[in-house]
Every structure is written in C-alpha cells, then in structure tokens.
C-alpha positions, 0 to 999 in steps of 0.5 A: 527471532526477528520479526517478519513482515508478512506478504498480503496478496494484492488483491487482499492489500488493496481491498485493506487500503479500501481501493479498487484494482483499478486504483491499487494498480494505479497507485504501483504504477506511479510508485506510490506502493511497493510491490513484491513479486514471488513467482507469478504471485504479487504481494505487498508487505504489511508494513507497506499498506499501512505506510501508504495509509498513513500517507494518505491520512498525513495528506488529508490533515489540516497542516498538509492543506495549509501549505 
C-alpha cells in the first residue's frame, strides 16, 4: 500500500509551524507554503509544514548567514 500524505487543517498546520494566522496566511500568499483546497476546507499536507520547518531552521544556520 502506498503511503498517504495526511492533509492538516490550516489552522491546526499553522499553529504546528508555531504562527499566527495572520502570519501563516502571509507565508501562502507569498508562496512560501502550499495549500490544498477541498471543497470549502483548506489543508495543508504534512510533508509541506515539515518542509517549510525545515527551510526555516536551514535559513537560520550559521553557513545561511555567512553567504
């Protein structure tokens, strides 16, 4: 069986990033995470918040800074 990426609600994916809405709804805007729609309800997939942590912790290394 394949493996599913599960769908967060938003607000759920947002609060696990550690942001506001304000913020999170920001952050789609300019792109720098992914939504999905289903319907009226909008989601975000797993694999996308933990990529978009995972930029944010490579942005603040120290080898990011130096350059």
């Amino acid at each position: 069986m394949s493996n599913i990426d599960r769908l967060i609600p938003i607000a759920d994916a947002f609060a696990m990033a550690g942001m506001r809405r304000t913020k999170g709804y920001a952050e789609v805007i300019a792109k720098r995470l992914a939504i999905v729609r289903n319907g009226r309800r909008t989601f975000i997939r797993a694999s996308e918040v933990q990529r978009y942590i995972d930029s944010l912790d490579a942005a603040s290394s120290p080898s990011a800074q130096e350059r």
